[in-house]
N, C-alpha and C positions, 0 to 999 in steps of 0.2 A: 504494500500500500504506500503510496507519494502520500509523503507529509505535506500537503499544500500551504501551511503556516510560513515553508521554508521554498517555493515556487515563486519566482522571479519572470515578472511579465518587463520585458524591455523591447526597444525599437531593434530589428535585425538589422546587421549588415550583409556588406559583398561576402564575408568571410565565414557566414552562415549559409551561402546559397547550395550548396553542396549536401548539408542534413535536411534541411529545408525540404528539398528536391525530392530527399531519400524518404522522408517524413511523408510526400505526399504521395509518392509512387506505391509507398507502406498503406497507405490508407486506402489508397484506391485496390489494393490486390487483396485486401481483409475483405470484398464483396463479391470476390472470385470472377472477375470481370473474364471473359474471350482475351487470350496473351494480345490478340490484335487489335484491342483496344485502345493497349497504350500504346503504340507506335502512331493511334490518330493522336490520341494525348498528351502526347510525348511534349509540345509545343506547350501546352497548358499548363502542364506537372513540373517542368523546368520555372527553378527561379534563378532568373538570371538579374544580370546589375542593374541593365535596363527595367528591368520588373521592380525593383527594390526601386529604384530611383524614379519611377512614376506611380508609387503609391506607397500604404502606409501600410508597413510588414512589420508584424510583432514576432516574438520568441519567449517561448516558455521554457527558463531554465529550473533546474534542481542541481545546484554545485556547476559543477562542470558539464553536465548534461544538459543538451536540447531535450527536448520533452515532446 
């Protein structure tokens, strides 16, 4: 169980785009989606700089952890 007392909501950066990414591809394959799903997806589920730098991308940490 996440101690939420100790869960860290902050603005994400570039150097978060990478778990980010992983974080949403993770969420999308928990619904057992067709594999060729995400390859339409694929553009979506990428967080890239430009993604990050034209909207407002938060991150849920626990210590060192993305969440």
């Amino acid at each position: 169980m996440i101690d939420s007392q100790n869960v860290k909501i902050t603005e994400a950066n570039y150097s978060d785009s990478d778990i980010l990414t992983e974080i949403a591809f993770s969420a999308k394959r928990h619904w057992n989606y067709p594999v060729e799903y995400y390859e339409i997806w694929k553009d979506e589920l990428t967080i890239t700089e430009e993604y990050l730098n034209q909207n407002i991308v938060n991150k849920a940490t626990l210590g060192d952890s993305v969440l």
